[in-house]
SERO-4910 file (N, C-alpha, C, O; in steps of 0.05 Angstrom, whole numbers):
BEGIN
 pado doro    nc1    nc2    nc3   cac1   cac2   cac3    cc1    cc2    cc3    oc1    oc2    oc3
  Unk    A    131   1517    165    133   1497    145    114   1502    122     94   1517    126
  Unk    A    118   1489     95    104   1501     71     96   1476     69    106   1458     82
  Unk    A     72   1471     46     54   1448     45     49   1446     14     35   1464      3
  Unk    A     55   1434      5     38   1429    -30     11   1412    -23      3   1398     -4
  Unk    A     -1   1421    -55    -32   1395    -52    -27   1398    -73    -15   1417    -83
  Unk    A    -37   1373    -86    -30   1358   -111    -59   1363   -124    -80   1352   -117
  Unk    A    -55   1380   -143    -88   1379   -155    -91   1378   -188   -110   1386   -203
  Unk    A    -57   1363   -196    -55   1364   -228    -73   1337   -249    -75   1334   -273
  Unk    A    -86   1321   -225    -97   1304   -247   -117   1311   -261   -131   1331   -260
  Unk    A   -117   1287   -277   -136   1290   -298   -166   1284   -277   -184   1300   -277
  Unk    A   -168   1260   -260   -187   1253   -250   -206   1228   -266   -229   1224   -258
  Unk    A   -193   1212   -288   -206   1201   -302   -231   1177   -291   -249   1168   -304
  Unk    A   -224   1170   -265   -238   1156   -252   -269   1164   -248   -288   1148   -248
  Unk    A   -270   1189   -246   -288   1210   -233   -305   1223   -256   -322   1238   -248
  Unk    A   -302   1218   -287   -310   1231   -305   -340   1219   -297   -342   1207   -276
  Unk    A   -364   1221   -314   -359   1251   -326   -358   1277   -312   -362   1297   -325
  Unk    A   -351   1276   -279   -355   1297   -259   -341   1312   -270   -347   1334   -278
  Unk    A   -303   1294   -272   -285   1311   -279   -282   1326   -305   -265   1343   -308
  Unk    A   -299   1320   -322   -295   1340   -352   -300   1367   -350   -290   1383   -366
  Unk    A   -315   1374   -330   -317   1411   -334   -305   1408   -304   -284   1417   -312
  Unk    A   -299   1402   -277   -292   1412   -250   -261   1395   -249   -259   1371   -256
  Unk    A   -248   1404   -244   -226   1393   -231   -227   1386   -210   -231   1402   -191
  Unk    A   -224   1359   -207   -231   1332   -178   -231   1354   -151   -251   1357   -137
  Unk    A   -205   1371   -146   -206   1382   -119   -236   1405   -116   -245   1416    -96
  Unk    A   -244   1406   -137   -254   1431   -142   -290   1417   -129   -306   1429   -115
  Unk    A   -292   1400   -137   -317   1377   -129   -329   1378   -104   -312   1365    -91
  Unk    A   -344   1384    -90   -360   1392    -69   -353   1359    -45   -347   1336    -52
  Unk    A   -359   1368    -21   -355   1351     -1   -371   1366     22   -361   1386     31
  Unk    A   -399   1357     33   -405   1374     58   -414   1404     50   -423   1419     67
  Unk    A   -411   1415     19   -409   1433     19   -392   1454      7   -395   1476     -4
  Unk    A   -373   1436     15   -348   1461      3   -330   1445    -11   -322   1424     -1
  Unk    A   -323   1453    -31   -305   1438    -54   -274   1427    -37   -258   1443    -27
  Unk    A   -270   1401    -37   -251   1376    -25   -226   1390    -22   -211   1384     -3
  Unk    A   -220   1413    -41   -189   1421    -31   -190   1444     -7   -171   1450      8
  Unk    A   -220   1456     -6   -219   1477     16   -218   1466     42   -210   1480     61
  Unk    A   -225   1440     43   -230   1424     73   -192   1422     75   -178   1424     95
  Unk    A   -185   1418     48   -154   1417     56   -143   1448     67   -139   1451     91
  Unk    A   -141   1463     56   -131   1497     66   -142   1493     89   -124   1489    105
  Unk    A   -167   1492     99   -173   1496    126   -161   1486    143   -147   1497    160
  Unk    A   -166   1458    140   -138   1444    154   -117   1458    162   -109   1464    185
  Unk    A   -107   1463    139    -73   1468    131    -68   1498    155    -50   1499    172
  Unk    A    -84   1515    151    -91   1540    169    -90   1530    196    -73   1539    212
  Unk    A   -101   1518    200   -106   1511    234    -78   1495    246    -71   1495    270
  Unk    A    -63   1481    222    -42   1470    235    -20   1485    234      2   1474    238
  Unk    A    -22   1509    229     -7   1526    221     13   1543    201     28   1561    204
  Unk    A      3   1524    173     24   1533    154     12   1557    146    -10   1563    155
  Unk    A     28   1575    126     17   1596    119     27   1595     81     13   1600     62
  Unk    A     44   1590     83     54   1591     45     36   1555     30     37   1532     40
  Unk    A     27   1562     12     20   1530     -8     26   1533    -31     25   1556    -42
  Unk    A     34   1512    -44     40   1508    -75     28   1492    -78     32   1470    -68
  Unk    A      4   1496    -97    -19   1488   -112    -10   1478   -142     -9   1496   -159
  Unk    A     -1   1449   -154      7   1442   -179    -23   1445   -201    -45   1439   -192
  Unk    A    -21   1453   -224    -50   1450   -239    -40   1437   -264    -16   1438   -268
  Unk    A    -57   1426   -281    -54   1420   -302    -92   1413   -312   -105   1432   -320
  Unk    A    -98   1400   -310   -118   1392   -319   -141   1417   -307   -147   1421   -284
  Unk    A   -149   1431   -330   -177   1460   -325   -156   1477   -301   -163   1489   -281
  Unk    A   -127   1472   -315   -120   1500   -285   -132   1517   -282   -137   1522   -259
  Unk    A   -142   1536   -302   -149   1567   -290   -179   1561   -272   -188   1577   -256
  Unk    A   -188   1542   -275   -208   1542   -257   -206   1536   -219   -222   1543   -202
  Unk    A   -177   1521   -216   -170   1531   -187   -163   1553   -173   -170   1558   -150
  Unk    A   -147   1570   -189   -143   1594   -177   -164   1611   -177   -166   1629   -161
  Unk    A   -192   1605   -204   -202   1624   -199   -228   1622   -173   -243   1641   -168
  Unk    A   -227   1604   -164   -239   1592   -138   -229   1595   -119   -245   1594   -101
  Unk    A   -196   1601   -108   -190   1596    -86   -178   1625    -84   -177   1636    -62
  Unk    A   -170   1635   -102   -154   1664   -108   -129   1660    -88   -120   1639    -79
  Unk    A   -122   1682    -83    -85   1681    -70    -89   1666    -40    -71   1653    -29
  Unk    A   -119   1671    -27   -115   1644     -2   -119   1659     24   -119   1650     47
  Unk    A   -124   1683     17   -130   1706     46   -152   1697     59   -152   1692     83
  Unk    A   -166   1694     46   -187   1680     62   -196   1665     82   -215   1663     98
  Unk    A   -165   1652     74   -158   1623     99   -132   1635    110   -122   1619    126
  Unk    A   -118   1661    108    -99   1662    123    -75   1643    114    -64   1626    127
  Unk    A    -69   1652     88    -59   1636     66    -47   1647     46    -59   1666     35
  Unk    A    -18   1637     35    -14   1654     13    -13   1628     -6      2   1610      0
  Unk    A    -28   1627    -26    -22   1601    -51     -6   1618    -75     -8   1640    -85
  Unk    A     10   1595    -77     23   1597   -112     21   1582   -127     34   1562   -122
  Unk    A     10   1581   -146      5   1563   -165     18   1560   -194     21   1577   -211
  Unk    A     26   1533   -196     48   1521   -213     28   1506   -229     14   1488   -223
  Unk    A     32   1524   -260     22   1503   -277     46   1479   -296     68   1485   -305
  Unk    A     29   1449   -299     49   1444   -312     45   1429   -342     24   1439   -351
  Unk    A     52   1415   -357     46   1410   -381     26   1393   -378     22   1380   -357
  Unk    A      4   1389   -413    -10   1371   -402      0   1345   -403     21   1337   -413
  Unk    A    -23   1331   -388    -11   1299   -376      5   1305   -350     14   1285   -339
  Unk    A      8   1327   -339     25   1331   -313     52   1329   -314     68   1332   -333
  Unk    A     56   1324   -291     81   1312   -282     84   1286   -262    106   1282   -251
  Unk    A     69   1273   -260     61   1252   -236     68   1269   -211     66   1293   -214
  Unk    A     78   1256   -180     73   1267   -166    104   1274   -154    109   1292   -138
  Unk    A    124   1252   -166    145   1256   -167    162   1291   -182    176   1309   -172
  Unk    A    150   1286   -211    157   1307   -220    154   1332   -216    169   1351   -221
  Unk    A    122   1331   -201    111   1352   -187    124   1374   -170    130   1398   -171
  Unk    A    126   1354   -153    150   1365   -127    168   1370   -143    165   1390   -156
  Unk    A    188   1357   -147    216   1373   -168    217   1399   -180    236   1415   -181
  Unk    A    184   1400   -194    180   1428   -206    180   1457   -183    188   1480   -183
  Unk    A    165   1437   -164    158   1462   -147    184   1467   -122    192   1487   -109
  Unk    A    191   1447   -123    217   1449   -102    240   1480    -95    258   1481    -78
  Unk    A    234   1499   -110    245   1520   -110    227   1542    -91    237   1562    -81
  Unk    A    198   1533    -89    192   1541    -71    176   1525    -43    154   1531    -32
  Unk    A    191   1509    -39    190   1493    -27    206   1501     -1    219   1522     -3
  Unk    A    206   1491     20    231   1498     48    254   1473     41    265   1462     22
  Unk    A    255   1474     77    279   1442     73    264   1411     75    266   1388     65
  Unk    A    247   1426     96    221   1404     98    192   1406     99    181   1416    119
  Unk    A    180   1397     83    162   1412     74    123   1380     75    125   1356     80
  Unk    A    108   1388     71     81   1372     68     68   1372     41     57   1389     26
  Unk    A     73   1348     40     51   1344     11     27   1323     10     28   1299     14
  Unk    A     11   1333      6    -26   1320      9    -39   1313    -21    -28   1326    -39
  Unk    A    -56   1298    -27    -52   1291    -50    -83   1314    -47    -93   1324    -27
  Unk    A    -89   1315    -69   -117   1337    -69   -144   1320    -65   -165   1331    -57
  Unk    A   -141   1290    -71   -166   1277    -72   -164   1259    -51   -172   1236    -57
  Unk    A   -156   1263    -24   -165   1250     -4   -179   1264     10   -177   1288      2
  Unk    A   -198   1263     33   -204   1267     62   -195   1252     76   -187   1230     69
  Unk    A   -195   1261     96   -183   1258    129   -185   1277    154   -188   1302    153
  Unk    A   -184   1260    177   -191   1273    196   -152   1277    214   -144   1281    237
  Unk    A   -140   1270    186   -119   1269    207   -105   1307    211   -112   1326    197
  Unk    A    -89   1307    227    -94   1343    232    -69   1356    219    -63   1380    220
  Unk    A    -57   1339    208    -38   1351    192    -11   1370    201      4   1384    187
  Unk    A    -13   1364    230      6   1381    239     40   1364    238     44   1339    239
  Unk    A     56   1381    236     80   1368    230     98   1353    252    100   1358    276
  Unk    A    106   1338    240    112   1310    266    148   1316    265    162   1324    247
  Unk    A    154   1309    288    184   1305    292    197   1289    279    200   1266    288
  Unk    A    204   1292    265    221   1274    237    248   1270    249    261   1288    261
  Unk    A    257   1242    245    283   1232    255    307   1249    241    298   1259    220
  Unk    A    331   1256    244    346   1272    233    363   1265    205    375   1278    189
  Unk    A    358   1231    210    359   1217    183    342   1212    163    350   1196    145
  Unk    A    317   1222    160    293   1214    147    294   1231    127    297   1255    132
  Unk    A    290   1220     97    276   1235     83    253   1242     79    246   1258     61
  Unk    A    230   1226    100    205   1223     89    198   1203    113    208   1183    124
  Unk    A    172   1221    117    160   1212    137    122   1204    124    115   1218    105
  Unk    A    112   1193    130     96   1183    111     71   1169    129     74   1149    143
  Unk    A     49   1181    125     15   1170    140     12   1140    123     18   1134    100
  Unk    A      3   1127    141     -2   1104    126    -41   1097    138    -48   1107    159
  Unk    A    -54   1086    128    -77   1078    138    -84   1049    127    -73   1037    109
  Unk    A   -109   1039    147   -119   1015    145   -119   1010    113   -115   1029     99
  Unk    A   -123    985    101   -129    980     71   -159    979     61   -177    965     70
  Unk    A   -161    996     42   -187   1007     40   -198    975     24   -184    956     18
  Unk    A   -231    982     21   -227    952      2   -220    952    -24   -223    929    -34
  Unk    A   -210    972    -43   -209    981    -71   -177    978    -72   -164    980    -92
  Unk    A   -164    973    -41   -134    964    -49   -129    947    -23   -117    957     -5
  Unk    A   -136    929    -23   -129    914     -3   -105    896     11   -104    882     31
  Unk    A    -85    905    -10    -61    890     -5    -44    910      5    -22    902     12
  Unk    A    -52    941      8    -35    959     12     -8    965      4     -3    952    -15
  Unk    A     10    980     12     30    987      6     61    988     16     77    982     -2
  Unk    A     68    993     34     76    994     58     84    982     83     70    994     99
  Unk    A     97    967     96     95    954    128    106    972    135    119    986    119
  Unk    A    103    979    165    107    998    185    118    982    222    103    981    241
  Unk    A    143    975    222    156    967    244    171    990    258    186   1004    246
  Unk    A    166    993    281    174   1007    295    188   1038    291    210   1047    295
  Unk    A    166   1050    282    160   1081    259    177   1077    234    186   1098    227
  Unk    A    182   1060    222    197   1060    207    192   1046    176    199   1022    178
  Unk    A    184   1051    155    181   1034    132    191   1015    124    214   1019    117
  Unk    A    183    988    122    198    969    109    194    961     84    174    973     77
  Unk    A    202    948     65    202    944     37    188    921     37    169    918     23
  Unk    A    197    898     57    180    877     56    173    857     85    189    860    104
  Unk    A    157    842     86    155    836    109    131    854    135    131    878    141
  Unk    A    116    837    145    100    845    158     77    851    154     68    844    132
  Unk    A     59    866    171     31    879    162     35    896    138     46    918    143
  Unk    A     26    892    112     26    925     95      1    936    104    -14    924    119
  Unk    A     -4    966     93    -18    993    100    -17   1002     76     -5    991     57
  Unk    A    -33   1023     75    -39   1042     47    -23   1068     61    -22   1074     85
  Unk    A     -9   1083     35     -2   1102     37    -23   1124     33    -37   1126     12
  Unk    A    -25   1137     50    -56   1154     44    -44   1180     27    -61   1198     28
  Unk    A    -31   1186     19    -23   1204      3    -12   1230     12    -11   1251      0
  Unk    A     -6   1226     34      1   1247     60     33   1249     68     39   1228     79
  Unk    A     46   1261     67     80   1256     67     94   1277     79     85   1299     71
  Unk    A    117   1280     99    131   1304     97    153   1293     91    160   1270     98
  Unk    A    168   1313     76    195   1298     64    216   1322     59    209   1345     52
  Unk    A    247   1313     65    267   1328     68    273   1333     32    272   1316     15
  Unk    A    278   1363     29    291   1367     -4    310   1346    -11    318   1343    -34
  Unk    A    317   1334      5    336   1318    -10    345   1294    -16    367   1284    -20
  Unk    A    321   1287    -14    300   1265    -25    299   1274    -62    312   1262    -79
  Unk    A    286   1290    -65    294   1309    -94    303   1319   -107    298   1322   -131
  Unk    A    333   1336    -83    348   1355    -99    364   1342   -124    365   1355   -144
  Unk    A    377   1318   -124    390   1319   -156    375   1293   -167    387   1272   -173
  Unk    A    345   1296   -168    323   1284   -192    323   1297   -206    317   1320   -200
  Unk    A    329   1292   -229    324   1302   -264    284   1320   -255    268   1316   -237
  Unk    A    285   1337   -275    262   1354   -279    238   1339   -297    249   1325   -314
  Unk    A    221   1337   -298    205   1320   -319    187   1301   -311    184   1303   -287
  Unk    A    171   1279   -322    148   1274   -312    162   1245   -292    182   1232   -298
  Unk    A    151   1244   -277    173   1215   -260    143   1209   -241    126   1225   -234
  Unk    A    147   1179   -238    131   1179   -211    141   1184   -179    165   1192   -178
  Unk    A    130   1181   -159    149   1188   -139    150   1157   -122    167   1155   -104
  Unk    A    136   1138   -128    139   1115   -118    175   1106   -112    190   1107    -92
  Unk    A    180   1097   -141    211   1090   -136    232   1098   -119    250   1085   -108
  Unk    A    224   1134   -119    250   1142   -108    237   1142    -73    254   1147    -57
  Unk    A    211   1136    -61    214   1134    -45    215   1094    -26    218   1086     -3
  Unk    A    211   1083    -49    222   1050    -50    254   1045    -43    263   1028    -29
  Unk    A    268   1066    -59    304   1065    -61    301   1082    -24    317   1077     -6
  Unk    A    286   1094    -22    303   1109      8    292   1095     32    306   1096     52
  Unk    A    261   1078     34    264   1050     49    277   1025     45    275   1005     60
  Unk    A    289   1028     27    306   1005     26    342   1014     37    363   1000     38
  Unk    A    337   1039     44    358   1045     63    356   1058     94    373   1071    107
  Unk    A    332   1049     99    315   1053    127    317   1088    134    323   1103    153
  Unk    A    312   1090    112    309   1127    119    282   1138    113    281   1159    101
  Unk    A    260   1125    119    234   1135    110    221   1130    136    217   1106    137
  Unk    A    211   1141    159    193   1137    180    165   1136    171    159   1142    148
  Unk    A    147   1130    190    122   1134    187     95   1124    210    102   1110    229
  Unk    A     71   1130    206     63   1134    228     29   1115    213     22   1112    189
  Unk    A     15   1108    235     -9   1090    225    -33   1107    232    -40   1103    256
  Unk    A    -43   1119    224    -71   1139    229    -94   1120    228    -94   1105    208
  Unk    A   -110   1118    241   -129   1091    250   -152   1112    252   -171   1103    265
  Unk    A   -157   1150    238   -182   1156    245   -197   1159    211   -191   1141    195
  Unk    A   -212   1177    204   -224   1170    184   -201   1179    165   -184   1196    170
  Unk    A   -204   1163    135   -187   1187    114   -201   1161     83   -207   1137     83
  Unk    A   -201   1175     69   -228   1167     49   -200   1176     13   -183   1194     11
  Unk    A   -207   1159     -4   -192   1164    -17   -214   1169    -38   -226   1148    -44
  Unk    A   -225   1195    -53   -248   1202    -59   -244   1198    -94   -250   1217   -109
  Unk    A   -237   1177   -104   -229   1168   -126   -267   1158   -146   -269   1155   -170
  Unk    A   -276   1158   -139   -293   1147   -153   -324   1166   -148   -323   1182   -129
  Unk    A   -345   1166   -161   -363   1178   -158   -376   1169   -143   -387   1187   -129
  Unk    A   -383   1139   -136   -392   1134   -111   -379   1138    -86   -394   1138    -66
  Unk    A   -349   1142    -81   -339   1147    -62   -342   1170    -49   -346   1174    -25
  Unk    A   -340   1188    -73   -356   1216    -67   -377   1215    -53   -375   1216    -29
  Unk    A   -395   1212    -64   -422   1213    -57   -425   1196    -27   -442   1204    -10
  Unk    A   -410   1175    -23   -418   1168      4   -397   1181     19   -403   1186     43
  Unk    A   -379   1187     13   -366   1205     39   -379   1239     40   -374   1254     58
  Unk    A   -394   1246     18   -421   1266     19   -437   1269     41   -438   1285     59
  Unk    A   -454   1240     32   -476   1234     54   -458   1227     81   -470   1231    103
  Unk    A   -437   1220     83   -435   1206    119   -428   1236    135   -434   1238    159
  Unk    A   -415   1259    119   -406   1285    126   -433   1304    136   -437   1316    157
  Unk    A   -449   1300    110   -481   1323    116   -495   1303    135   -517   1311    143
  Unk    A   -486   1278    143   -503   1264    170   -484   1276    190   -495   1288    209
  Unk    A   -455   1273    191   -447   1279    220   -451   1319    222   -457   1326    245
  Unk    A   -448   1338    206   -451   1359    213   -472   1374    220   -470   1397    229
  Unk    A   -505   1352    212   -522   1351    220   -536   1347    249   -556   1356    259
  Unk    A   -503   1319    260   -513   1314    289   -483   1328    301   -475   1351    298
  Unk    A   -474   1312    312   -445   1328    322   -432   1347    314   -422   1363    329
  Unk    A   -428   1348    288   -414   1365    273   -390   1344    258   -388   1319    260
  Unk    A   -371   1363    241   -355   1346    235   -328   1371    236   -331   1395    234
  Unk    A   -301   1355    240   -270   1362    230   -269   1368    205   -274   1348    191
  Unk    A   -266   1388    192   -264   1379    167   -231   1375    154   -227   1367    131
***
């Protein structure tokens, strides 16, 4: 299975970090937030990634290079500025994409392991959901019996974590779109599964968020170690 990470934003939250580093590019523990992702991604076994850039692209590739490193081949898709949201994203890259494929947003952590889950044969999209952080507390999502609902019940945050069938995308127009809607239209026809991850996953949006999911990382790899 092939995996995208989303690393086209601007990061405006995060300025002034983000004016010269591109958000994934931003240190965590050590090692800049998208490498904790490849590593991951390695251990669960993917081997191909499509890396989207827009905002300081040449500065990801020239950090991560083709991905040998990790036992990895990256390709990297640049796209206009202002992006593509995350919708458009995928669309662009979808050619090298499989049938079913993983997409991670570039600015989370998590301890979740990323390995690919048995997707119902009707699903377009299978989808991590986590507790509600306090910066969105109404979450996103309800989650009855693996399955997405539109309304009704406990909501969850979508942690930005997804595997989803091409065809979910194959006849979306090309161009900047968000991906919210079109996956609102395919729970509202009970074809979106999903799953509740209850271990750590940090949505590293802000400079303080950074910085304390920094310090709680160089404390645990200090005592136990840490997943990264």
């Amino acid at each position: 299975m092939k995996a995208m990470i989303l690393a086209a934003g601007r990061g405006e939250r995060m300025r002034p970090l983000t004016d010269h580093t591109p958000k994934p590019l931003l240190l965590v523990a050590g090692r800049p937030l998208i490498v904790h992702h490849l590593e991951k991604l390695a251990r669960a076994g993917y081997r191909e990634i499509v890396i989207n850039l827009a905002h300081l692209a040449a500065k990801i590739p020239a950090a991560l290079g083709g991905g040998r490193r990790w036992g990895l081949r990256i390709r990297y898709l640049r796209e206009p500025p202002g992006a593509l949201e995350t919708g458009g994203g995928i669309v662009n890259a979808l050619p090298w994409l499989g049938e079913r494929f993983l997409v991670i947003n570039g600015d989370v952590w998590t301890d979740h392991p990323l390995t690919p889950p048995r997707m119902a044969s009707t699903a377009l999209a299978h989808l991590v959901l986590v507790d509600n952080p306090p910066h969105h507390p109404h979450g996103d999502f309800a989650l009855e019996g693996g399955r997405l609902k539109p309304q009704g019940g406990e909501r969850l945050t979508f942690a930005g974590i997804g595997w989803y069938h091409r065809a979910l995308f194959a006849t979306r127009p090309k161009g900047r779109h968000p991906l919210a809607p079109w996956l609102r239209a395919a729970i509202a026809r009970r074809r979106v599964t999903g799953e509740h991850h209850r271990g750590r996953w940090t949505d590293v949006g802000t400079p303080r968020r950074l910085h304390e999911l920094d310090l709680e990382l160089g404390t645990r790899r200090c005592g136990a170690g840490v997943s990264a």
